[in-house]
C-alpha positions in Angstrom: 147.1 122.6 104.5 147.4 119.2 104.3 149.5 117.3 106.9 150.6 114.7 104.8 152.5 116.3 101.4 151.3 114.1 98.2 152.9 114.0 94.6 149.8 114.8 92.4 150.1 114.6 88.9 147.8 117.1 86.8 146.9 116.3 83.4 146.0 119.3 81.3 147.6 121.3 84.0 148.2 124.5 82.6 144.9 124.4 80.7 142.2 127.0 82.0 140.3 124.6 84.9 143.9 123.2 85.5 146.0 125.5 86.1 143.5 126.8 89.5 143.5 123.4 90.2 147.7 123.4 90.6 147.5 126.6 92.5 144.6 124.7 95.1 146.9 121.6 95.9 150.0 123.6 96.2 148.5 125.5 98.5 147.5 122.7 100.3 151.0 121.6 100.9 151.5 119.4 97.5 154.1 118.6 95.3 152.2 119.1 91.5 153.6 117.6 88.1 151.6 119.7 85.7 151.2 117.6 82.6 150.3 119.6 79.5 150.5 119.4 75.4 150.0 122.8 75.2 147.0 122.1 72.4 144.7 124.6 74.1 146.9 124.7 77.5 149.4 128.2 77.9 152.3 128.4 79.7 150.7 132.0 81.0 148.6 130.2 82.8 151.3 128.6 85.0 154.3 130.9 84.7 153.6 132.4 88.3 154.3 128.7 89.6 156.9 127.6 88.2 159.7 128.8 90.5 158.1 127.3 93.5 160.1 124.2 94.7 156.7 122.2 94.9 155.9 122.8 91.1 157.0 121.0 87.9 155.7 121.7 84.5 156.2 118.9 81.6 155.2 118.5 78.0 154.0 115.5 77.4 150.6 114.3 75.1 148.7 111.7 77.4 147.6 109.6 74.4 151.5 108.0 74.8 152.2 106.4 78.2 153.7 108.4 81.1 155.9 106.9 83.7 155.5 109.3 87.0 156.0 107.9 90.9 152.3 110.1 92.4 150.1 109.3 95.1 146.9 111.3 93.2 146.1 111.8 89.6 144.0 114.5 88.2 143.1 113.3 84.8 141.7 117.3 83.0 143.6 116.8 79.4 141.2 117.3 76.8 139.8 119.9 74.6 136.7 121.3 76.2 134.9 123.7 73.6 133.8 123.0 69.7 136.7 125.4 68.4 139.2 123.4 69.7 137.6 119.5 70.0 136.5 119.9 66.5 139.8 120.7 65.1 141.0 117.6 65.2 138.1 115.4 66.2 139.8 111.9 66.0 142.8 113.5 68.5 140.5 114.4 70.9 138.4 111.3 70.9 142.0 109.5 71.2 142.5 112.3 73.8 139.5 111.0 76.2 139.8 107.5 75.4 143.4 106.1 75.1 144.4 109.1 77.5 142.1 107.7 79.9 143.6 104.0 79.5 147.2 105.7 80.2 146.3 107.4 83.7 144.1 104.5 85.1 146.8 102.1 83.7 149.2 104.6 85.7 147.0 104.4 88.6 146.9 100.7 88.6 150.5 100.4 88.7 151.2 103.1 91.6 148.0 102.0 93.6 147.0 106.2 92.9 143.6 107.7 93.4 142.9 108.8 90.0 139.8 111.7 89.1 138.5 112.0 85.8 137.2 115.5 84.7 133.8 114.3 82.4 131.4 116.6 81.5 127.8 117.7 81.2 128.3 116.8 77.5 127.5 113.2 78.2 124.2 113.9 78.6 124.0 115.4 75.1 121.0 117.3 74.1 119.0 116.3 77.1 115.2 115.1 77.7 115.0 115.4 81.3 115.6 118.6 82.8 117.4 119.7 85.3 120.3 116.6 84.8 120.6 114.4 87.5 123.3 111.7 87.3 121.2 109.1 86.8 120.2 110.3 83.6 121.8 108.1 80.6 121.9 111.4 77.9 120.8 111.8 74.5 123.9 111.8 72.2 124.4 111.7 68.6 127.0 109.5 68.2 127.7 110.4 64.5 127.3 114.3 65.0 130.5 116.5 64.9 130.3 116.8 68.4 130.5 113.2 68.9 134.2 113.0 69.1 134.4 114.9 72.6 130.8 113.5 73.8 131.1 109.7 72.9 134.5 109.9 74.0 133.9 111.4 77.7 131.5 109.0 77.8 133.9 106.2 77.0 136.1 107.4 79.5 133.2 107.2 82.4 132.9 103.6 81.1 136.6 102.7 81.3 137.0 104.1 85.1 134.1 102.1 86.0 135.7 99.2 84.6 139.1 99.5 86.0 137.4 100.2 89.1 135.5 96.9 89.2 137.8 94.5 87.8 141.3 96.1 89.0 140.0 97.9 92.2 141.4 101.6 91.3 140.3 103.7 93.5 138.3 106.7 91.0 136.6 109.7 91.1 134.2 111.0 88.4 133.0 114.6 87.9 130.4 115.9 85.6 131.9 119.4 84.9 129.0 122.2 84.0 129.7 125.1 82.3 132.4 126.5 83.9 133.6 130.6 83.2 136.9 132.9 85.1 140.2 133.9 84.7 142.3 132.4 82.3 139.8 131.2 80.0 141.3 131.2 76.8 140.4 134.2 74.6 138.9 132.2 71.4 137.6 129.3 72.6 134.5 129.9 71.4 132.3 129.7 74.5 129.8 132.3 75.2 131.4 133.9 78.5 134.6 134.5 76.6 133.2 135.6 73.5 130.5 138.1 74.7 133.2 139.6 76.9 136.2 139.5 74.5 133.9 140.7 71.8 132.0 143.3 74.1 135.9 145.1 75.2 136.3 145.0 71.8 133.7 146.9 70.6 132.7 144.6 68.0 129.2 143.1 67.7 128.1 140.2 70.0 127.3 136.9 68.4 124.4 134.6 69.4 123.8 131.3 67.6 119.8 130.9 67.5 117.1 132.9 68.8 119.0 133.4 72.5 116.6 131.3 74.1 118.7 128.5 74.9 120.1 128.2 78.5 122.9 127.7 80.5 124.0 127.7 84.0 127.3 128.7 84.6 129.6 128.3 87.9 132.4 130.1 88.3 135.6 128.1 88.6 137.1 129.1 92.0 133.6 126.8 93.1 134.4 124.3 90.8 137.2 123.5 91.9 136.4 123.5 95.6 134.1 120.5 94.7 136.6 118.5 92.7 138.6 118.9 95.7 135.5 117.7 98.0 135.4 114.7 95.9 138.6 113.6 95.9 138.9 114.2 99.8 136.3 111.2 100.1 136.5 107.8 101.1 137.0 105.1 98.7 133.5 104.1 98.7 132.5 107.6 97.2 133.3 107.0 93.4 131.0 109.5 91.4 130.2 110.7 88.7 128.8 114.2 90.8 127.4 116.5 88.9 129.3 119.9 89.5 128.0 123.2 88.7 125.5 126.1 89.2 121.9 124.8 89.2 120.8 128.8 88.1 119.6 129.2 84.6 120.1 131.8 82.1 118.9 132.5 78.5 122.2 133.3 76.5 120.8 136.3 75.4 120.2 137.4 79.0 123.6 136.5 79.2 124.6 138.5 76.2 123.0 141.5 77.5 124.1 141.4 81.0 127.8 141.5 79.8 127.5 144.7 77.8 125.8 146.2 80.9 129.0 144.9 83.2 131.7 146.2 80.4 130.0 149.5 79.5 129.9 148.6 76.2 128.2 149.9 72.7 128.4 146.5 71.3 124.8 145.4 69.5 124.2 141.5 69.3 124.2 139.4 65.9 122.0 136.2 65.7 123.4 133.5 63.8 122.0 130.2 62.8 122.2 127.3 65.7 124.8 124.7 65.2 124.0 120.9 64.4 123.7 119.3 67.8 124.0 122.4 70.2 121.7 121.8 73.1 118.8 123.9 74.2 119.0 122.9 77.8 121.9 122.5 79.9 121.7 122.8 83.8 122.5 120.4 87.0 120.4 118.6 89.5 123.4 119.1 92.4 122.2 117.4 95.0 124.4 114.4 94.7 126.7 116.8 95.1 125.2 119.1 98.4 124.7 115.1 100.3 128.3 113.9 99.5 130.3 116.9 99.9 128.5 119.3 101.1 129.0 121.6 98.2 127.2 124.4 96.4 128.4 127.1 94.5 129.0 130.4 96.2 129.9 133.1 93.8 127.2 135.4 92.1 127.2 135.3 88.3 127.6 139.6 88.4 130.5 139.4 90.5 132.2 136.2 88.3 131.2 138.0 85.4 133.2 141.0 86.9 136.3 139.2 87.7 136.3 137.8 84.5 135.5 140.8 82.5 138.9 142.5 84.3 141.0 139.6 83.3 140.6 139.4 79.7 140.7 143.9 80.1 144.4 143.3 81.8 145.1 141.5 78.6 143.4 143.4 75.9 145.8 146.6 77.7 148.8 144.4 77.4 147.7 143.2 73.9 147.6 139.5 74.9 144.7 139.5 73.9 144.5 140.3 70.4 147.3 138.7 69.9 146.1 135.3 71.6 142.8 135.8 69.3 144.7 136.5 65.9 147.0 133.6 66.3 144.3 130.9 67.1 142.2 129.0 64.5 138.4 129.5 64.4 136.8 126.4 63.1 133.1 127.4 62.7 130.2 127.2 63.9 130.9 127.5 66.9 127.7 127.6 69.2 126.6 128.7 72.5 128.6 127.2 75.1 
């Protein structure tokens, strides 16, 4: 516990990555202000928090100023996965971009340590393999997945700027993909799909031949090395790459989840989105140097925990009802 008890403002707070995040500086003796829209965010996700003195929730879109008195800002709003960024594609690039403006331009004016949750999407569909952060991506700027890459990229550039011009003090993550508890059920990303769709009986869904890989951290490590960033010195500014340097092919993936659930569930190939990258995995050791930081948890027993969250909610119905009330813009892809 910390012996010094900061106001930390979360953006995106009770979003899936934020609302862990809430729970990890609370527990460290924090006062949070959870910031969320609710576009993809749910108030599940942080009902068990918000009796607790130390807690405040708020709706409130980040693309409109916000005036908050906070010693640390944790900048997570935006849509993270094609269902939901593509929805509304000029939102979300308004999302990364003017939201970004707000929170530094907050930072600025409190003399707050701000962190900006970017992404392995920056890189785009990348030519160097693993991603180290040195690499400058290879983006489509006019693909439909342009509106969440360009504009994290955008973001990266604006932090940089504020930093060298107005002397905010930032930190910059590049967030891999990232699977646990309270992933929402239909966000089309291949840990919550395979799982939801495996309990479910139906049949799995693979976009392409199931050759593409991923590397996926679990997010209790995830956010143990946001964390680690933040707790540097000012001189420490990022971007990190943050994530599990451990391939899979999705349709290892696939198979390994209907092993784990017991299921009878036979997997579908679909044709591969415009765009979707057949590589995706992180050089972290940026991230081992500066924060001494690797990730911990095996993908069976992530998988596991995961798996039992989303059964909890299929038994209370949650789930299907979470799944029939959101929109499913397609295609969605192999995230």
């Amino acid at each position: 516990m910390s012996l010094t008890r900061k106001r930390v403002l979360v953006t995106g707070g009770a979003g899936f990555l934020g609302s862990h995040l809430c729970e990890r500086l609370i527990a460290r003796g924090n006062d949070v202000l959870c910031v969320d829209n609710y576009f993809t965010g749910r108030k599940d996700n942080i009902s068990h928090l918000l009796g607790l003195p130390q807690f405040e929730a708020m709706r409130h879109d980040i693309t409109f100023p916000l005036y908050a008195e906070v010693d640390e800002i944790f900048n997570l709003a935006c849509p993270a996965s094609p269902v939901h960024y593509q929805f509304d594609p000029v939102q979300t690039t308004k999302t990364s971009i003017v939201g970004a403006i707000n929170m530094l331009g907050l930072a600025k004016r409190v003399k707050a340590k701000v962190f900006q949750a970017s992404t392995s999407e920056v890189y785009g569909d990348p030519t160097v393999h693993p991603q180290t952060e040195d690499y400058r991506g290879n983006v489509n700027p006019l693909g439909p997945r342009a509106c969440y890459d360009e504009g994290k990229r955008a973001a990266e550039t604006l932090f940089f700027d504020y930093y060298r011009q107005h002397q905010v003090r930032i930190k910059v993550v590049r967030i891999f993909n990232t699977y646990g508890p309270r992933m929402h059920p239909n966000d089309g990303r291949v840990v919550s799909n395979f799982i939801v769709q495996a309990l479910k009986g139906e049949p799995i869904t693979l976009y392409g031949d199931g050759s593409q890989t991923r590397a996926f951290c679990f997010v209790d490590d995830l956010i143990e090395g946001i964390l680690r960033l933040m707790d540097t010195d000012d001189s420490v500014t990022g971007p990190v790459n943050i994530g599990n340097p451990h391939e899979i092919r999705v349709h290892e993936l696939a198979e390994r989840v209907v092993r784990l659930t017991g299921s009878k569930s036979k997997i579908e190939y679909r044709p591969l989105p415009q765009d979707d990258p057949t590589q995706r995995c992180p050089d972290i050791t940026l991230a081992k140097k500066l924060l001494d930081w690797q990730p911990m948890v095996a993908l069976d027993d992530g998988l596991q925990r995961t798996i039992g969250y989303f059964a909890n909610m299929l038994d209370g119905s949650g789930l299907r009802s979470a799944c029939n009330n959101a929109f499913e813009p397609n295609p969605r892809g192999n995230l």
